[in-house]
Structure formats: structure tokens, C-alpha cells
N, C-alpha and C positions, 0 to 999 in steps of 0.2 A: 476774380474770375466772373463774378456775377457783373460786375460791371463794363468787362470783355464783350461779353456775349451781347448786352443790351447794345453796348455801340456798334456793335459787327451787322446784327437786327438791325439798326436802326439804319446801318448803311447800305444790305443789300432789299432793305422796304425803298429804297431812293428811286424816286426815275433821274434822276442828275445822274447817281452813280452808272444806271445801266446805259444812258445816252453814252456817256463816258466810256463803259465799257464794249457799245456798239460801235462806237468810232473808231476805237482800237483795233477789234478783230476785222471790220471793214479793213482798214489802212492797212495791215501786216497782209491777210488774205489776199488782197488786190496784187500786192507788190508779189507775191509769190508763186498766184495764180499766169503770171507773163512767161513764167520759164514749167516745161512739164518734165519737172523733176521725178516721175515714176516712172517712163518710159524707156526701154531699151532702144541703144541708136542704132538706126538700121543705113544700111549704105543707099549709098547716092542723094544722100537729101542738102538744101541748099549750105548749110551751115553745123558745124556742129559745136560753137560755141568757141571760145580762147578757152588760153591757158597761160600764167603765169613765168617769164621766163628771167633768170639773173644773166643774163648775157648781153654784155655791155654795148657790143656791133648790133645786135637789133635794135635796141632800144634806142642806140646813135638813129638807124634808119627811121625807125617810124618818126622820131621825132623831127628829122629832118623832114621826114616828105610830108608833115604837115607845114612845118615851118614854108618850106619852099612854096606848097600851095596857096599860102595866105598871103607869100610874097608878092608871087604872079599874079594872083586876083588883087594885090591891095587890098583886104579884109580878113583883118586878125579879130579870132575869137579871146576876151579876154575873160575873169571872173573878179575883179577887183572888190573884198570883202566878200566872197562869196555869189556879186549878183551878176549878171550875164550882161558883158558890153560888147560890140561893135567896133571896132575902129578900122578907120582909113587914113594915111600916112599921106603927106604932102610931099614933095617931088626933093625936097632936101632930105626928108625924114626917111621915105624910100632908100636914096643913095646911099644914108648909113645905114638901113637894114642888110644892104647887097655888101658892102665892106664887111660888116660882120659875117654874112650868110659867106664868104669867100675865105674869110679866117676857119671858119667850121667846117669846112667842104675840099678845101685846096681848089678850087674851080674857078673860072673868070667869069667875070660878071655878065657873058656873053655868052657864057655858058646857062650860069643859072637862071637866066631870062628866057632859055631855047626849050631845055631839056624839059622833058615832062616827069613830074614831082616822082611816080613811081620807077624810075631807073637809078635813082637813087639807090634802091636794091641793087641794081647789077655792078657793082661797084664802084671803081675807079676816082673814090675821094680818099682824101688822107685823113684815117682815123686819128682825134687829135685826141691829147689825154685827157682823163676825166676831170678833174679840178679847171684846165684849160677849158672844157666846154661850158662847166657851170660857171666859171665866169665871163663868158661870152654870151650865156643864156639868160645871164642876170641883165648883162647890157640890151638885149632883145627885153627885157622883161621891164627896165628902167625906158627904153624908148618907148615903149606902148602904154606904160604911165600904170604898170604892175597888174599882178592879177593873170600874170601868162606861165609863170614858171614858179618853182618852188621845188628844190631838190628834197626835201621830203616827201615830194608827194612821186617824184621823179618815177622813181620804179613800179609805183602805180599808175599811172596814165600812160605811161611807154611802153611798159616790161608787158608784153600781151603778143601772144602769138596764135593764128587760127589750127584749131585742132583740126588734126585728121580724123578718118571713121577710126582707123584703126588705133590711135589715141585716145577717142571720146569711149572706144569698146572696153580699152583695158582699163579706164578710168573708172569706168559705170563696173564692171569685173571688181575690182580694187575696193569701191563704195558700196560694194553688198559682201563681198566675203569678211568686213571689219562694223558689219553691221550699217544697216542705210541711214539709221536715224542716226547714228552718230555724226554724220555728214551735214544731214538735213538738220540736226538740232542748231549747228550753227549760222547758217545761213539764215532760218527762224530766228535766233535770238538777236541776230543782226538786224532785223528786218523789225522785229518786237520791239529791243531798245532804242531804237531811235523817237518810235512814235508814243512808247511808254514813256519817257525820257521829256517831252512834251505835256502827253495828255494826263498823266498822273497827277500832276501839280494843280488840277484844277477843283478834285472832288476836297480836298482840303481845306480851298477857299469857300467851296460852300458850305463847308459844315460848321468852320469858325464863324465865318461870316455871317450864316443864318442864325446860330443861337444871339450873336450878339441885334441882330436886326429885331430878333424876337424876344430883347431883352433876358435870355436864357443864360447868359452868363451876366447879368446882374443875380441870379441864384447861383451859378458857380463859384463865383467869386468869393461868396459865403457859406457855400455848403461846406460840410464835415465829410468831404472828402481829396485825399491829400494830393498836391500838386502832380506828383511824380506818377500815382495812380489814374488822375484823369488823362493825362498828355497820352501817357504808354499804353492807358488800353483805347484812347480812338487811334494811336499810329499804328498798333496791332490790330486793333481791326477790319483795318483800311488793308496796310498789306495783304492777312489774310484772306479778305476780301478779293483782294486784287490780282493773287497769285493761287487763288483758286480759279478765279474764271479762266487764267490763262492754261492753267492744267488742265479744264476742262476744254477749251481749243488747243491744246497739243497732243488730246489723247484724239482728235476728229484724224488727225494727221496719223498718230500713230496707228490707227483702225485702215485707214487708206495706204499706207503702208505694207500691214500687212495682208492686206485683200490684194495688192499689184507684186507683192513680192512672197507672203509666204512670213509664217515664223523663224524660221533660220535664217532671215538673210534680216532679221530686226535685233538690236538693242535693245531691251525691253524698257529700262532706265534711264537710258541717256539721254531723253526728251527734255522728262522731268526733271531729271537732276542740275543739267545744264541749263534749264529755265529758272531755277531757281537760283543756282551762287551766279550768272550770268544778270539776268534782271534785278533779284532782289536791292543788291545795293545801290541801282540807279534809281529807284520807286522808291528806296527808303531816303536816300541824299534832299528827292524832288518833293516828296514828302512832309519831311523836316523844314526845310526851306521854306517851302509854300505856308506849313504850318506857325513856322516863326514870324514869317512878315507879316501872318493877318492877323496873331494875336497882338502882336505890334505896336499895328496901325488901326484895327479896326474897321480896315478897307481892302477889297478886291487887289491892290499895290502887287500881292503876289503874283499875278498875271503876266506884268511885261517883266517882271525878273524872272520867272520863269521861261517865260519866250525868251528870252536874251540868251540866257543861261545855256538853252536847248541850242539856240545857233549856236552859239560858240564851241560847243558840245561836237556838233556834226561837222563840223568845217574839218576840210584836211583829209587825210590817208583814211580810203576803206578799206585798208586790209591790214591795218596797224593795229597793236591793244594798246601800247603808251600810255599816259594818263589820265585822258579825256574820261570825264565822266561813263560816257556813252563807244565802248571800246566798236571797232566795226571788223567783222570778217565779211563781206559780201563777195560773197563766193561760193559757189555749193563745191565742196573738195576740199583739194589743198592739204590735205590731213600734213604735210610735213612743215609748212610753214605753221598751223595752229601749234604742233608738236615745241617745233622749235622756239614759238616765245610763251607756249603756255604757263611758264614761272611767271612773266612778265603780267603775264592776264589774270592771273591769280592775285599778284601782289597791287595788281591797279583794286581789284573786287574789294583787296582789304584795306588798303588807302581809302577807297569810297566809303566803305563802311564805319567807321574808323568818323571821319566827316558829318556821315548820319548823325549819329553818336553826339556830337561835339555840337552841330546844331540842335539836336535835342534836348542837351542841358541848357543852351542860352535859351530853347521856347521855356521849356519847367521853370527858370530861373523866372522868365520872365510873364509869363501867367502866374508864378509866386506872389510878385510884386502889385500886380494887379487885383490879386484877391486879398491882399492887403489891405489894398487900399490906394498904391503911391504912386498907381497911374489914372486910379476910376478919379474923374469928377466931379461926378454928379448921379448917385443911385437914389431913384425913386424908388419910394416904398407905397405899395398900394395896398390896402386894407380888404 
């Protein structure tokens, strides 16, 4: 305990740590400060936001009437590995977009060169069946050279339909009578995790990395204190370091909360709770990790494997838990889609955790070894 507490000291005396933790509450706060999630919707205003829909004929539409417009411009947005391309089709390459786009559509190619992308709503194409469209969408997705489509992500970037007032009324209704923070907890921890998921992994490389810069684990190495005890209390005290500050930014929220809505229409719990088994096991995976490679190496190394880690993390479906490290609801709502894979979200939180763990025995194992002896090369001893 006594050796808890001096690393936990020792981490919130850090300005590394607080830069650390300034960038985070920046990043999560920004992104949340764009939508004003405390407000009641009042009529006539220009938007009032989507809404998630499983129905198959819209999803056909919007996709088509973006399809069709990138057709008629010649300028498809692509994301191949995730980054943002451009493309423009050469007059063969065209003709097979219009073959396909008339496979998808039942229409002539004289058609879909006329008609303007949005009448595609008012109907009059032939709904083709779903397997028949993803492979037709693959072939759109293989001529633009990838990075256009992805049936996993499909229901996300389609499945979206503009709310009415009187939608966006009974929803914000719906979002306070089952508690607002509960709503809000997730969209917060969506927004937390990703940039936690990133910025965590960094205070670890400074703290390995500075003792060894300042020869401080040349004394580790040899003090009478035992592997399993050094490792667990700076990775505990990092967490609790870490998941304090964030409780102390989710109670700013819960206070504004109940100043725009009142006590009965809040969750008292659900901030915290949800910030904890939601974050804890992506801080503690990034953690571990970061912590393994720099006792390792003895070098910064953790850095781009952690950036790597983070991409690969974020890529793909925000409204999926699956298994990604970094699970995403970006959504304020939804409560029945959260419902319905919350198993799923749970058993990703213990898969991660679980991973924490498993990398924490190879660091132990391997700062064992080191204070052995069987990876130091060379300690000075100075008088």
C-alpha cells in the first residue's frame, strides 16, 4: 500500500501526467460541446437530427442517391485504410459504373444520366435482393480500387433517416423519463474511449522511460522490492489516477445535468458506473502494453504501437461493441440497440480485461528478468 500511494504521488505531482490529462478532457469536451444535448426541441427549427432505421428500401435509397451523384459528377468519395481519396473514372471505367448502377436500379443508362439523384426516393426502380446488392456494391467498391463499401459498416452509414419535431419530442421524453445520464453516459464514454484509447499509453512511456534515462531502475533492478509489487502498484496507480480525473469530469456533466433538467429526470450512478467497466479495460489493455514495450526496449517504441493499435481500434462501425478494443455507440439514444447487444459489450469489456492481465504477466515476467540481471548490460555502480 505504501508503495501504491508514493507512485500514485508521484503521478499526479507529473505535469506530463496533467498535459495528458488536459488533452483528453479538451478532446472528449470539444466533440460533445457540437451537439446541445440539454436542450428541449422546440418546433420549426432547421434540423432535428437522424435517427437509426433497419429498413432495408431506405437504406437501398440513400445509398443509391449518393451512388448515383458521384456517378453524374465523376467524383467518388473513397476511405481506403481509413484515409480520405478522391477519385475520378475514365470514360471505360464510367461505362462499367452505369452497367452496374442499371443492375441496382432496373433503369437505362439514359435514365440514370437524366434523372436527379433525389427521385430516386419517389420510386420506380426494382428493389434487388440484399446479397444481390452487396455483391454488386462490392463490384462498385473493387472498381474504385476499395475503401467505398463494407457491409459491416452498411447499416451504419445508410440506415439513417431525418427526425421529425415530433420524433426528436418523444425521444428527448423517452431520454429523461429512464434517466438523461444514462443516455448521455454513453455517448460520453464513446467519445472518452477513443481518445483514452490513444492518449493513455503515453504517461507510461514516461514514467518507464524517465526512471531508466535517470538510471532509477539501475536501483530497481536491485532493490528488495518484489517484481509483481513494483509493476501493480505504478499500473494501479496510473489507473486510479486516470479514472479519477475522469469522475471528476463526468460529475461537471452530471451537475449540468441536473441544473437543466432537475433531480428526477437524472441517474445518479450511471455516469460513473458506466465510465468505469466502459473505459477501465481500454486504459488498462493501453497501459499494460505501452508498459511492456518500454521495459522491453528501454525506448519511447511504445508510441507508434500504440498509435497503430488506436487506428486499428477506431476503424469500422460507430455503433457496433464487437470486439475492437475501443467498442463505439456514437449516438446520444438508442437505448434499444445498447439493450439488445449489451451481452456483447460486456463480454468484449472481459475479453479486454482478461488481455490487460496476460500483458501484465509478460511486463512482471519481464522486468523479473531484467532485475536479474539477463537483460542489464552494463550497471554502473557509483560511490
Amino acid at each position: 500500500m505504501e508503495l501504491l500511494c508514493m507512485e500514485w504521488k508521484r503521478i499526479i505531482k507529473s505535469w506530463f501526467f496533467w498535459v495528458v490529462m488536459v488533452l483528453f478532457i479538451f478532446s472528449v469536451h470539444s466533440q460533445l460541446a457540437e451537439e446541445d444535448f440539454f436542450s428541449r426541441p422546440k418546433p420549426g427549427e432547421d434540423s432535428y437530427g437522424t435517427m437509426r432505421t433497419d429498413d432495408f428500401e431506405i437504406i437501398y435509397q440513400n445509398a443509391m442517391f449518393e451512388l448515383l451523384q458521384s456517378y453524374q459528377n465523376n467524383g467518388y468519395t473513397t476511405y481506403p485504410m481509413a484515409f480520405y481519396r478522391h477519385r475520378k473514372l475514365n470514360t471505360e471505367e464510367q461505362d462499367i459504373m452505369s452497367q452496374i448502377i442499371m443492375q441496382l436500379t432496373g433503369f437505362s443508362k439514359d435514365t440514370i444520366q437524366q434523372m436527379a439523384p433525389q427521385d430516386i426516393f419517389q420510386g420506380g426502380y426494382i428493389l434487388p435482393e440484399k446479397e444481390m446488392l452487396f455483391a454488386l456494391f462490392y463490384k462498385v467498391d473493387a472498381l474504385l480500387g476499395g475503401g467505398y463499401f463494407d457491409k459491416n459498416t452498411w447499416m451504419d452509414k445508410y440506415g439513417r433517416i431525418e427526425k421529425t419535431y415530433a420524433m426528436a419530442l418523444e425521444e428527448y421524453e423517452n431520454i429523461l423519463s429512464r434517466g438523461f445520464t444514462k443516455d448521455f453516459a454513453r455517448i460520453f464514454c464513446d467519445y472518452a474511449g477513443v481518445f483514452a484509447g490513444l492518449l493513455a499509453g503515453f504517461m507510461p512511456v514516461f514514467l518507464w522511460y524517465k526512471d531508466r534515462k535517470r538510471r532509477v531502475t539501475d536501483i530497481i533492478y536491485v532493490k528488495n522490492v518484489s517484481d509483481v509489487s513494483l509493476f501493480c502498484a505504478r499500473t494501479m496507480a496510473y489507473l486510479l489516477a486516470f479514472i479519477g480525473v475522469v469522475f471528476l469530469f463526468v460529475t461537471f456533466y452530471q451537475w449540468k445535468a441536473i441544473h437543466a433538467f432537475g433531480w428526477k429526470a437524472i441517474d445518479t450512478y450511471s455516469l460513473y458506473w458506466m465510465a468505469l467497466y466502459w473505459l477501465l479495460p481500454t486504459v488498462f489493455v493501453i497501459t499494460a502494453l505501452s508498459s511492456l514495450i518500454t521495459i522491453a526496449t528501454d525506448s519511447p517504441l511504445a508510441i507508434p504501437v500504440i498509435v497503430l493499435t488506436w487506428f486499428l481500434s477506431v476503424r469500422g462501425s460507430l455503433y457496433k461493441y464487437g470486439w475492437k478494443l475501443i467498442p463505439r455507440h456514437n449516438e446520444f439514444g438508442n437505448e434499444v440497440f445498447f439493450l439488445e447487444h449489451y451481452k456483447q459489450l460486456i463480454l468484449n469489456r472481459l475479453l479486454w480485461t482478461g488481455v490487460g492481465i496476460f500483458l501484465s504477466l509478460i511486463a512482471i515476467y519481464v522486468l523479473k528478468q531484467k532485475r536479474e540481471g539477463k537483460y542489464v548490460t552494463k550497471i554502473k555502480l557509483h560511490r
